[in-house]
ZANUMAR-995612 format. One record per atom (N, C-alpha, C, O, CB): x, y, z; residue number from 1. Coordinates in nm, 3 decimals, m for minus. Each point is the difference from the previous one (the first is absolute). Glycine has a CB too. Layout:
N
       xx       yy       zz   nr
        X        Y        Z  NUM
...
//
This chain:
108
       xx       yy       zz   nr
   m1.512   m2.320    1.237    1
    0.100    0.055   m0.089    1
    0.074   m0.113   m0.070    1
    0.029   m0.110    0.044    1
   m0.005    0.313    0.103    1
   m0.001   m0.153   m0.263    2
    0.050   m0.119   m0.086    2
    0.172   m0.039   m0.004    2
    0.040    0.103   m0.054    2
   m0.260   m0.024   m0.098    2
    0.296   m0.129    0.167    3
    0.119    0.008    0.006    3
    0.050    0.025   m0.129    3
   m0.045   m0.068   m0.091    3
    0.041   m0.057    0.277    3
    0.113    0.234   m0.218    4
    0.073   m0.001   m0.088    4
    0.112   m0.038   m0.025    4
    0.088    0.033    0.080    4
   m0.201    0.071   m0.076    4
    0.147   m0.180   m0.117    5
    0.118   m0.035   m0.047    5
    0.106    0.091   m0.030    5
   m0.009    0.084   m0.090    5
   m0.118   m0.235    0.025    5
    0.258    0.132    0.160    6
    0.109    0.078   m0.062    6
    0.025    0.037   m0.120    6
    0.007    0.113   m0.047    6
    0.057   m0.193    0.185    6
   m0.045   m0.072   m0.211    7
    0.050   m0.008   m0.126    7
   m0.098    0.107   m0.065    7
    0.041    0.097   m0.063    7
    0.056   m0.356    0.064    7
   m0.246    0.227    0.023    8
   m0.066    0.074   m0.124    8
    0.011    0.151    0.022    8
   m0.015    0.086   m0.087    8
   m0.160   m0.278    0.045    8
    0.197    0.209    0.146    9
    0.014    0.174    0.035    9
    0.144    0.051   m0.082    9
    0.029    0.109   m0.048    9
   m0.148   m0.126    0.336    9
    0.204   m0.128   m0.281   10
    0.160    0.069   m0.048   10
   m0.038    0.010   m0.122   10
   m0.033    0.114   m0.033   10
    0.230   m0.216    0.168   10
   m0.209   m0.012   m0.246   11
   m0.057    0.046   m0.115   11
   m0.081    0.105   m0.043   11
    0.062    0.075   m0.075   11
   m0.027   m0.250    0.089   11
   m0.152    0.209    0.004   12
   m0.065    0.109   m0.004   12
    0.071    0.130    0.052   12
   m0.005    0.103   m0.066   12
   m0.179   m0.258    0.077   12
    0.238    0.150    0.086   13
    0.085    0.115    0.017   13
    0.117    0.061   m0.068   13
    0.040    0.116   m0.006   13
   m0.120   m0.190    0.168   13
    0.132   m0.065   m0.225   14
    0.148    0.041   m0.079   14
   m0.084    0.029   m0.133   14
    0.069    0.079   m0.063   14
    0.164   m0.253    0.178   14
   m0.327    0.152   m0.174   15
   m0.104    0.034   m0.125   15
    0.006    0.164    0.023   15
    0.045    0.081   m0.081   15
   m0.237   m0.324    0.075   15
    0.138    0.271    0.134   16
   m0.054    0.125    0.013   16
    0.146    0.104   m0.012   16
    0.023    0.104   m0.063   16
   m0.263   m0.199    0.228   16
    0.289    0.043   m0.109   17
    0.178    0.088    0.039   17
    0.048    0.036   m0.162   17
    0.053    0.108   m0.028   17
    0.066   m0.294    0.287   17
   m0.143    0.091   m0.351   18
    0.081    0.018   m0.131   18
   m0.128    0.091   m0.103   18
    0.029    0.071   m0.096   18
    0.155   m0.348    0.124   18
   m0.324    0.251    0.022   19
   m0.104    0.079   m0.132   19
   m0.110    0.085    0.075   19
   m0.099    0.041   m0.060   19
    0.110   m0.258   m0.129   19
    0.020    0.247    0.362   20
   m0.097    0.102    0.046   20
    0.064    0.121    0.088   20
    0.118    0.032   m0.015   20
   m0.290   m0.227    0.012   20
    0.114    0.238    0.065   21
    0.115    0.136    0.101   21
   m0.059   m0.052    0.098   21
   m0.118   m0.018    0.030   21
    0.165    0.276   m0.136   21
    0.100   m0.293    0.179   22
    0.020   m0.020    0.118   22
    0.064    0.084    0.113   22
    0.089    0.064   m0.055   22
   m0.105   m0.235   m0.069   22
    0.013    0.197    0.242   23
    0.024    0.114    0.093   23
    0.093   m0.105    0.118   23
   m0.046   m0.072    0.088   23
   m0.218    0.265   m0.141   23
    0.386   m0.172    0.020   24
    0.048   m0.065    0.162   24
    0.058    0.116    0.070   24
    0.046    0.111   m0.023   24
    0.028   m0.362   m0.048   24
   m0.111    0.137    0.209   25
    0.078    0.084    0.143   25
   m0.132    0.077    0.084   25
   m0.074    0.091   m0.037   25
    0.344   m0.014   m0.110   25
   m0.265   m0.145    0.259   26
   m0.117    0.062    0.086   26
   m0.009    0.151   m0.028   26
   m0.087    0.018   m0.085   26
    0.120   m0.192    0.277   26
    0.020    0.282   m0.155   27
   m0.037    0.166   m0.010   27
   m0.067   m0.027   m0.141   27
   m0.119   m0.027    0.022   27
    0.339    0.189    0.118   27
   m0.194   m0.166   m0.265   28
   m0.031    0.032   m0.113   28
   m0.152   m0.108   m0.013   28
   m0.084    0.019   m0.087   28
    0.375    0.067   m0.005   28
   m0.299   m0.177    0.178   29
   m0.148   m0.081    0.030   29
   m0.068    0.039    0.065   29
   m0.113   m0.048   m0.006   29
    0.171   m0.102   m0.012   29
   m0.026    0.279    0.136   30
   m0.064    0.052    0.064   30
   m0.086    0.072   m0.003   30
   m0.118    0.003    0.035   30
    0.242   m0.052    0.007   30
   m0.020    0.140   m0.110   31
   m0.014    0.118   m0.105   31
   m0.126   m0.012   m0.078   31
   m0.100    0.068    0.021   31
    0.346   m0.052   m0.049   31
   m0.227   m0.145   m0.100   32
   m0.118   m0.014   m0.064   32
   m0.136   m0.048    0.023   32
   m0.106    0.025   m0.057   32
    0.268   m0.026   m0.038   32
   m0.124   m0.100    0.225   33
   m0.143   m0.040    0.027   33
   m0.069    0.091    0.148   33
   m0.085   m0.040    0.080   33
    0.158   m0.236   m0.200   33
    0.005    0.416    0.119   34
   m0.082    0.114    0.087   34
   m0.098    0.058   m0.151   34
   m0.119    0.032    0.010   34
    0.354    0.066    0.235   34
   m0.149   m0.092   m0.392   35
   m0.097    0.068   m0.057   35
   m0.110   m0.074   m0.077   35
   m0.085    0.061   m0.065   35
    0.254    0.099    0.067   35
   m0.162   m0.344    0.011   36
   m0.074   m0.061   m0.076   36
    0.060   m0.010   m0.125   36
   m0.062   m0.075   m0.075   36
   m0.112    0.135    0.199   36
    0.274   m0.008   m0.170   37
    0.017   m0.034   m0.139   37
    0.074   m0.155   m0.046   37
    0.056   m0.033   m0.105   37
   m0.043    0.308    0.099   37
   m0.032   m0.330    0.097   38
    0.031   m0.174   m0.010   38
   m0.071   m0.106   m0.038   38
   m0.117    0.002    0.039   38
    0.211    0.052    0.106   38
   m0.062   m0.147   m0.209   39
   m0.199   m0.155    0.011   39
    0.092   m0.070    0.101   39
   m0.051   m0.090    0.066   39
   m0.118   m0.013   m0.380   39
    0.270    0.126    0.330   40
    0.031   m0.113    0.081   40
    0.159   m0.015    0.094   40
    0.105   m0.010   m0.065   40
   m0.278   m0.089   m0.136   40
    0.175    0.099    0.348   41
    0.117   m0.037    0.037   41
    0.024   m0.120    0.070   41
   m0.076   m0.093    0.029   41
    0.096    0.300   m0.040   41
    0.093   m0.189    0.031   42
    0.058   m0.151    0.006   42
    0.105    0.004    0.124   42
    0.080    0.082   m0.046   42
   m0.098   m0.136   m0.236   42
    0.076    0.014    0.426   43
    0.077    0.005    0.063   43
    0.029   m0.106    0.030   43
   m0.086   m0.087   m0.015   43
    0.045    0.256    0.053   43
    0.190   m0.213    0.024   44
    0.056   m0.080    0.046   44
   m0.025   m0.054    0.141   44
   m0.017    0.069    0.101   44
    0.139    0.022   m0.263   44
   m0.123   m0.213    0.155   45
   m0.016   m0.037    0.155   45
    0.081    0.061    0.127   45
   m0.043    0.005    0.116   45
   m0.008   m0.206   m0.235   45
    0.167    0.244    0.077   46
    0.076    0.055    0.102   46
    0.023    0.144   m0.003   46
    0.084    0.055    0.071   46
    0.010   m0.260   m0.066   46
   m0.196    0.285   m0.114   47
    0.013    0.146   m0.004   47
   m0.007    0.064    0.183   47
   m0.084   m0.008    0.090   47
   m0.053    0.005   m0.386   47
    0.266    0.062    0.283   48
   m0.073    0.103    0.150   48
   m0.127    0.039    0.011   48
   m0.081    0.030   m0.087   48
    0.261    0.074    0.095   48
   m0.195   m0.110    0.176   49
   m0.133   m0.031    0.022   49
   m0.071    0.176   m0.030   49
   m0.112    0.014   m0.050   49
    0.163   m0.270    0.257   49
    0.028    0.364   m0.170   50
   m0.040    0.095    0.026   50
   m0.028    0.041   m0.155   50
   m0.103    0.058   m0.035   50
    0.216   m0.027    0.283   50
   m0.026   m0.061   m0.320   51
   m0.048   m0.015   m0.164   51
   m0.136   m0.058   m0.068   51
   m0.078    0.040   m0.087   51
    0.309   m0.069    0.095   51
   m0.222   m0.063    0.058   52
   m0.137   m0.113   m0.033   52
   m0.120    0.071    0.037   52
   m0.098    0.011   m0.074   52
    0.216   m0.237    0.133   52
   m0.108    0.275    0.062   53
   m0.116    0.054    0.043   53
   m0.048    0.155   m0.049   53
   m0.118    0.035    0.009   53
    0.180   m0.198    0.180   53
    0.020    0.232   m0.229   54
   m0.046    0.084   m0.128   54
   m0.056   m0.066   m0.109   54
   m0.119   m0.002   m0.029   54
    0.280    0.140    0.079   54
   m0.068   m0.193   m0.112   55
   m0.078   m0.059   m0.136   55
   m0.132   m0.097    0.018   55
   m0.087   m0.016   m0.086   55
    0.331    0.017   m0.018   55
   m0.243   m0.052    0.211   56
   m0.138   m0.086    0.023   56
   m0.121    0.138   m0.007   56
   m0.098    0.007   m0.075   56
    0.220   m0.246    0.271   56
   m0.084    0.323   m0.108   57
   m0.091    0.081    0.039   57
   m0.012    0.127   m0.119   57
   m0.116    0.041   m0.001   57
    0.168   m0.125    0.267   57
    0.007    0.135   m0.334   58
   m0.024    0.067   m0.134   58
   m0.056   m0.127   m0.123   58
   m0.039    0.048   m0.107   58
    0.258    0.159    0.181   58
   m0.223   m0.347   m0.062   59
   m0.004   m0.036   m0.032   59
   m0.187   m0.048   m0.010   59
   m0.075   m0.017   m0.096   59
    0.367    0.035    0.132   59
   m0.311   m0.025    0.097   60
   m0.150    0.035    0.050   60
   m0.070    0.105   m0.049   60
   m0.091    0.011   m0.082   60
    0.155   m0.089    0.264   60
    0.011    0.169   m0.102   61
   m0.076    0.094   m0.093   61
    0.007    0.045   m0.118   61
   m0.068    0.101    0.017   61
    0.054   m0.061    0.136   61
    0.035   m0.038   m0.224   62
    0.003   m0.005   m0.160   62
   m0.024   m0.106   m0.097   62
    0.024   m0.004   m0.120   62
    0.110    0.140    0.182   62
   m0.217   m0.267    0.062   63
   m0.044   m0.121   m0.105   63
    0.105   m0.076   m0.082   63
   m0.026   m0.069   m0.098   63
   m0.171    0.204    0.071   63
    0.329   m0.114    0.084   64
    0.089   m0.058   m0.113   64
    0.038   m0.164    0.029   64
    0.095   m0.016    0.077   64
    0.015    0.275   m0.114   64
   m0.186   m0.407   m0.026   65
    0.042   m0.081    0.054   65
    0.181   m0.013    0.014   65
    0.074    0.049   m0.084   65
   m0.327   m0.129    0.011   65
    0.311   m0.008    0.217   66
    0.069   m0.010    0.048   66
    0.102   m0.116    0.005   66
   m0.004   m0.071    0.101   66
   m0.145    0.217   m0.042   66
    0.226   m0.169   m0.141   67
    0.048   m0.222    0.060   67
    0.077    0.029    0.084   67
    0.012    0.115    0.042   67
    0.016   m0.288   m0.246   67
    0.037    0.079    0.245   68
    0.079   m0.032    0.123   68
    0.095   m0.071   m0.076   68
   m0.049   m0.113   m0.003   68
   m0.118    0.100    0.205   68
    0.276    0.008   m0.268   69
    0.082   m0.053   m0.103   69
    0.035   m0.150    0.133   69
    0.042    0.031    0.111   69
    0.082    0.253   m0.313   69
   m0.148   m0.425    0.169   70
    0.029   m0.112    0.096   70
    0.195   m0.043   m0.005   70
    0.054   m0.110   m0.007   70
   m0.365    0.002   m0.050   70
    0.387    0.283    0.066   71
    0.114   m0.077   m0.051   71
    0.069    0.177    0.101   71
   m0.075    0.090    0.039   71
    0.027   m0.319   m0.373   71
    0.192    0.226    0.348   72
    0.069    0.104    0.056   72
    0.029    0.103   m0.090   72
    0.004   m0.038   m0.117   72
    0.079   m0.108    0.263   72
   m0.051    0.323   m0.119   73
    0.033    0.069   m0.107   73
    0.097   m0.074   m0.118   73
   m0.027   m0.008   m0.120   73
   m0.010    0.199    0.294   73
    0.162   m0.246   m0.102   74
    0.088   m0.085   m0.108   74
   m0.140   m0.070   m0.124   74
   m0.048    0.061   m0.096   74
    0.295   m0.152    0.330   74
   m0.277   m0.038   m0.192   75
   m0.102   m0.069   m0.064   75
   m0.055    0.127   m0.133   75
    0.014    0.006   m0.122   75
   m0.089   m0.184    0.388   75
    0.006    0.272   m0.159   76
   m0.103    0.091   m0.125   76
    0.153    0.012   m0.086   76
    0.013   m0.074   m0.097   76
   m0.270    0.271    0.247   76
    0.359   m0.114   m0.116   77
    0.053    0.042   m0.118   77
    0.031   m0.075   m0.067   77
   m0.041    0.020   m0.114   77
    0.091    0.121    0.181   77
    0.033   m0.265   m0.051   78
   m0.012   m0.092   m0.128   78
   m0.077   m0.015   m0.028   78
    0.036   m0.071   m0.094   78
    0.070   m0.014    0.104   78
   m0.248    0.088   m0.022   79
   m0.096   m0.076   m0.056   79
   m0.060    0.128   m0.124   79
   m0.072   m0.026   m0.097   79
    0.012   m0.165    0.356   79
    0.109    0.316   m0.225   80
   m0.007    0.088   m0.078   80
    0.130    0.039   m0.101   80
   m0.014    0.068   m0.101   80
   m0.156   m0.015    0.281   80
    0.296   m0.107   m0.136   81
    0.131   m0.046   m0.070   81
    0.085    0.118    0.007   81
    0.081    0.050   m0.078   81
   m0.183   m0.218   m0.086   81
    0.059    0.201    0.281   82
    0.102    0.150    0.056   82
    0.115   m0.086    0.118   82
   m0.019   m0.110    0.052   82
   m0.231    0.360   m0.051   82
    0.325   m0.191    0.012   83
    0.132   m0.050    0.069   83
   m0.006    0.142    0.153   83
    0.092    0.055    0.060   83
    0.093   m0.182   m0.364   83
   m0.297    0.136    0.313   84
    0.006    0.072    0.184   84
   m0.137   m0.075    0.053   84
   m0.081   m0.071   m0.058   84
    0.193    0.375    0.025   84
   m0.102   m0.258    0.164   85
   m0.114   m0.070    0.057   85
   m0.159    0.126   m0.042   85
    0.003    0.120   m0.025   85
    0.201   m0.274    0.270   85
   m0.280    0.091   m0.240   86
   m0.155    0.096   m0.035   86
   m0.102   m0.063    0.132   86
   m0.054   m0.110   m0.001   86
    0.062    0.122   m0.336   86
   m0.016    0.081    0.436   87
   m0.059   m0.021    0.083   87
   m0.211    0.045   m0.081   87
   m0.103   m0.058    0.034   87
    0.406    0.108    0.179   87
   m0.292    0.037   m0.291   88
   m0.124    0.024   m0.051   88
   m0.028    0.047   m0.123   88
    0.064    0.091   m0.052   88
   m0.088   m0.070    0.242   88
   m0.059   m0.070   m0.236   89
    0.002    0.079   m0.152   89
   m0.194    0.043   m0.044   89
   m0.102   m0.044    0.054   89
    0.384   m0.151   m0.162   89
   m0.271    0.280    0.011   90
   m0.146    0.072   m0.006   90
   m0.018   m0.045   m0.168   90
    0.079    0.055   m0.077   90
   m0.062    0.197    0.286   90
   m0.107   m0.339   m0.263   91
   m0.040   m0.024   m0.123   91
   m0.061    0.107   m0.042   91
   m0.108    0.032    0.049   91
    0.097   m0.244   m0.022   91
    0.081    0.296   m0.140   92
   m0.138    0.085   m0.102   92
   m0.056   m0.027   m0.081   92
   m0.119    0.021   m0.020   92
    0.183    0.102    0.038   92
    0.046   m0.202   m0.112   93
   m0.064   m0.067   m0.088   93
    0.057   m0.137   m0.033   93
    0.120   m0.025   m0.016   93
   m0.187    0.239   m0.056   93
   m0.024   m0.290    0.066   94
    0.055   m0.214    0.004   94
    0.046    0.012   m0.131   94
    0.109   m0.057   m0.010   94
   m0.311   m0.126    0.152   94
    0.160    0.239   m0.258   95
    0.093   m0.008   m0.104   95
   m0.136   m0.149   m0.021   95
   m0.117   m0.017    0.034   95
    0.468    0.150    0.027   95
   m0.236   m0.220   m0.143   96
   m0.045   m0.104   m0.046   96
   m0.002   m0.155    0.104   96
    0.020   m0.118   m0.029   96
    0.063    0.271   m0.197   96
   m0.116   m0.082    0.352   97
    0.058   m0.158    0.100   97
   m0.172    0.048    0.085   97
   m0.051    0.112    0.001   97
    0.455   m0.146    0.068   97
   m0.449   m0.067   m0.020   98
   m0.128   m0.059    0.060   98
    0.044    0.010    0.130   98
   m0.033   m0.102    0.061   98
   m0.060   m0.058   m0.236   98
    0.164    0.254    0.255   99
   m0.013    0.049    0.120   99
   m0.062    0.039    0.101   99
   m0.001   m0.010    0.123   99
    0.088    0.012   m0.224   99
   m0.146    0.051    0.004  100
   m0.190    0.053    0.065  100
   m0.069   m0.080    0.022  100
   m0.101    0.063    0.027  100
    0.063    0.092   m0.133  100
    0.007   m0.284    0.118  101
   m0.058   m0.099    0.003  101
    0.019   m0.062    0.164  101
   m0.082   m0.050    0.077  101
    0.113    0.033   m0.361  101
    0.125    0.047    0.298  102
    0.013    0.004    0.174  102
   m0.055    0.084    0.053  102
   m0.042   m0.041    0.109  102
    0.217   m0.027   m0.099  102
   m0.198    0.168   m0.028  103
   m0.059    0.123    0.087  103
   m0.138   m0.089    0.117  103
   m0.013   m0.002    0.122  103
    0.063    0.238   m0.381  103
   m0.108   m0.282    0.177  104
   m0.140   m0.055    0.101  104
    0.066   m0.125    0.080  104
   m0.083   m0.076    0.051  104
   m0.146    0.133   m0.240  104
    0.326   m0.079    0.202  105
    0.037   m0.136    0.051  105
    0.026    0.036    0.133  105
   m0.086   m0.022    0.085  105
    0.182   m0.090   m0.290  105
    0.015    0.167    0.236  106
    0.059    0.033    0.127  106
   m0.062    0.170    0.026  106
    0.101    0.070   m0.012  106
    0.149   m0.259   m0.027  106
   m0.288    0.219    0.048  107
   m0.002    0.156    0.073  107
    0.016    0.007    0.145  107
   m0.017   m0.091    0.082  107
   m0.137    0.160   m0.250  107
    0.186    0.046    0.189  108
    0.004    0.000    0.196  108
   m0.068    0.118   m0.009  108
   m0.032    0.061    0.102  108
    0.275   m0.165    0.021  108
//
């Protein structure tokens, strides 16, 4: 597995936050990647575990690659330029940012 760079995830992510639809907050990630309508989620290193393990596992099954954000909910939300913490968020659409490009890097 290839290591990913914070930085390039923050960039690409704050791209995606301002020109694609983005989904925060575990339930509403849950939610979407039980029905597949996601390319891509994204969680925090310190998302609750009992949280995590839904979204890993709807996440499985529905093929939706997975990152592991290398930073705490705080971290994700600044890096998306929201002022609460974001333990998880569900990409629909990257908009104009190369996000998708992590998907094959980290999966679990």
């Amino acid at each position: 597995m290839s290591k990913i760079s914070k930085g390039e995830i923050d960039r690409s992510l704050a791209i995606a936050v301002k020109t694609g639809k983005i989904l925060f907050g575990s339930n509403v990630t849950i939610k979407n990647a039980m029905s597949g309508k996601v390319r891509l989620v994204i969680i925090a290193s310190n998302c609750p575990r009992d949280k995590r393990e839904k979204i890993e596992y709807y996440c499985k099954l529905s093929n939706i690659p997975l990152i592991v954000y290398p930073g705490s909910s705080l971290d994700l939300g600044s890096a998306c330029g929201k002022p609460f913490l974001i333990s998880a968020l569900a990409i629909r659409d990257p908009g104009d940012s190369d996000i998708l490009k992590f998907a094959g890097g980290e999966n679990v």
